[in-house]
N, C-alpha and C positions, 0 to 999 in steps of 0.2 A: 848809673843806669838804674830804674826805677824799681823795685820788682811790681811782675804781675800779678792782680787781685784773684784770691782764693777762693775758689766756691766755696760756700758755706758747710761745716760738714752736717748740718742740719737738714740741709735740701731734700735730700733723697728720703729721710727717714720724716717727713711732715709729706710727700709726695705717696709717701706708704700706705701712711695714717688714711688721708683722704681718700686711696685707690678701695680702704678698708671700708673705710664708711660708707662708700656707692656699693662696692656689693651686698653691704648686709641692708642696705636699704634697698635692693635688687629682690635680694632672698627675701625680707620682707613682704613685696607687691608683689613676689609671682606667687608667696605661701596663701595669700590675701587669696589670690584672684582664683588660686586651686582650690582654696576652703567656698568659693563664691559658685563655683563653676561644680562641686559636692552637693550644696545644698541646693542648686537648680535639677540636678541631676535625682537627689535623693526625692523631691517636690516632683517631678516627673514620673518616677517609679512609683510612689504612691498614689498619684492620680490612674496609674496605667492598673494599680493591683485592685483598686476603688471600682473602675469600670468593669473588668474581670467578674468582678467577687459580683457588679450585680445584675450582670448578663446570666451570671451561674443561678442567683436564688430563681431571675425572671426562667431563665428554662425549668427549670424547677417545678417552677407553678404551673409553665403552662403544660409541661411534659411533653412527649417526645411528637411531633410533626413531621408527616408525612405527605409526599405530594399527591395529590389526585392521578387516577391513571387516566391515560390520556385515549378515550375511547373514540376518536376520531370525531367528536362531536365539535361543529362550528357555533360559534357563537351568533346566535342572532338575535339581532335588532329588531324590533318592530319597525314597521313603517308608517310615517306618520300617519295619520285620519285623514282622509281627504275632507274638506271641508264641505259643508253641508251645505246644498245648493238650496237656493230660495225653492218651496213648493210648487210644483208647476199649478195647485190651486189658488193657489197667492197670488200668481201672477198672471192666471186667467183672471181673478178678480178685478187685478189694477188696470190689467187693458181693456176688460168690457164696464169697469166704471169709464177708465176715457175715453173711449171711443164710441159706447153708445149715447149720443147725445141727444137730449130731450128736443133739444130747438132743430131739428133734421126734418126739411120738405120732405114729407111722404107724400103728398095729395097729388102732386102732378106727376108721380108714379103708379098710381094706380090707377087701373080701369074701371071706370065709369058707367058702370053698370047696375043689375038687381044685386049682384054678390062682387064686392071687393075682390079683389083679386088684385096680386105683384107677380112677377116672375125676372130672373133676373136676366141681361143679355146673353145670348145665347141657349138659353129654355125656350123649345116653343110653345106655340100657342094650346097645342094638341093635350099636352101635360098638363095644363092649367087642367085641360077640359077633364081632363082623370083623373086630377084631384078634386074638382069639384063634383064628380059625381060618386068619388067612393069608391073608386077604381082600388085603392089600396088600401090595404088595411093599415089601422090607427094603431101602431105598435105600444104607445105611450103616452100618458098626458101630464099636464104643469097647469093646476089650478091656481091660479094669483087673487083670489076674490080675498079682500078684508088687509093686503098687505100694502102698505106704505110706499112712494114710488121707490126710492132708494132700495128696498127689501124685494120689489117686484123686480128692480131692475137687476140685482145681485142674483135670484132666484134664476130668472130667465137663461141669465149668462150659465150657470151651472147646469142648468137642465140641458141647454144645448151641446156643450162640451162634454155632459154625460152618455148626449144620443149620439155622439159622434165615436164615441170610445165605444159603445156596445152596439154601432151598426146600425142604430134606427133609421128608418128612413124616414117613416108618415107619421107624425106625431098631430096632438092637437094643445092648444096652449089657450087655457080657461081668462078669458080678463073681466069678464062681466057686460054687465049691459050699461053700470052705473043709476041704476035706478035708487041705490044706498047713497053715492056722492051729494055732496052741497048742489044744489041747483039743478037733482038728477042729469048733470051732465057727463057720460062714460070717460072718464081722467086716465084712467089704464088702458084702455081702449083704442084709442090714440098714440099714447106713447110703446105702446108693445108694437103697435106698426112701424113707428119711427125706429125701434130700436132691430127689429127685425128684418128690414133694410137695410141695414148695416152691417148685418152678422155675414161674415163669409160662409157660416156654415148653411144659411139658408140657400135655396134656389127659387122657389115660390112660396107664393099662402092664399090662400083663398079663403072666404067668409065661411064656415061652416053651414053647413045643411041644417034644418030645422028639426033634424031629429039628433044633429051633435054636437046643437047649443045653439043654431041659430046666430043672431048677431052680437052675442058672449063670447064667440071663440072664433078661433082662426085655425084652419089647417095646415100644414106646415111641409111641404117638401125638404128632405134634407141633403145636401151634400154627401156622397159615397165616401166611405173610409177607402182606403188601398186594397184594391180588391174585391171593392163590392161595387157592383153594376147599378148602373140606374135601375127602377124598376120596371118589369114590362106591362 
């Protein structure tokens, strides 16, 4: 009968060795990782005493900060600007440039008579007749002699929308006789009727009387503000 194989008596003590060697290579990587995990740790504490230290000079500097008492006061905003509306003279300008038009039939508007005369529908006849005699007095006038038509026509517009804002009624409005123009023919004379035709603000005009210019000017009935009565 054979005998059976001997374990070695070596085994255990090379099983030793090796159990030796894993742990000191154990103790090794955890001394490693603790010396790793010190100097992250120390690197941290120095950043934190860094910030510290310059929180302390900056209070320092600025010294000690107090808050404002709180005296019920709301804080307010302005409100923006309202935008600035176009001039209402600007813009009477732009519509009595386009609207009073130089090429406007006045002639088969007007009565055919010794004295010129318009009235518009609705005015009768009776008012002409008291304008033409000076029934009312001539509150204001607008002499246009020596201005360019453009400048007469700007002029006009402005005069009218002046006698409208201060109430006038009877106005008279100067255009000449044109005895100055090329071919002493009256160029303003003409187109002050066509334009005054047009105005809403007028009601009539009649030729002026020979003592308040004659056939140089027109007198002018005006449209009532709010308020103000026709005249009697």
């Amino acid at each position: 009968m054979k005998n059976a194989t001997k374990p070695s008596a070596h085994t255990p003590l090379r099983d030793f060795g090796d159990l030796k060697r894993a742990l000191k290579s154990a103790a090794k990587e955890a001394a490693a990782r603790a010396e790793q995990e010190r100097a992250e740790q120390a690197k941290r504490d120095a950043a934190r005493r860094k910030a510290e230290a310059d929180r302390a000079v900056f209070q320092h500097a600025v010294g000690p900060v107090h808050a404002l008492p709180d005296k019920g006061r709301k804080h307010h905003t302005p409100p923006k600007p309202a935008p600035i509306p176009t001039s209402r003279e600007q813009d009477e300008k732009q519509v009595l440039t386009e609207s009073l038009s130089d090429e406007f039939d006045v002639e088969s508007l007007l009565e055919t008579d010794e004295s010129l005369a318009w009235r518009r529908d609705g005015i009768g006849v009776d008012v002409v007749r008291k304008l033409r005699r000076g029934v009312w007095a001539i509150q204001q006038q607008l002499d246009l002699h020596g201005m360019r038509t453009d400048e007469a026509r700007e002029s006009l517009g402005q005069f009218l929308r002046e006698a409208q804002i201060k109430g006038w009624r009877c106005v008279r409005v100067v255009h000449g006789k044109g005895l100055g123009s090329p071919g002493r023919q009256p160029v303003l004379k003409d187109k002050v009727k066509r334009w005054l035709v047009q105005s809403d603000r007028v009601l009539a005009f009649v030729q002026a009387r020979g003592d308040e210019g004659g056939a140089g000017a027109l007198v002018l009935l005006l449209a009532p503000t709010k308020g103000n009565l026709l005249p009697g």
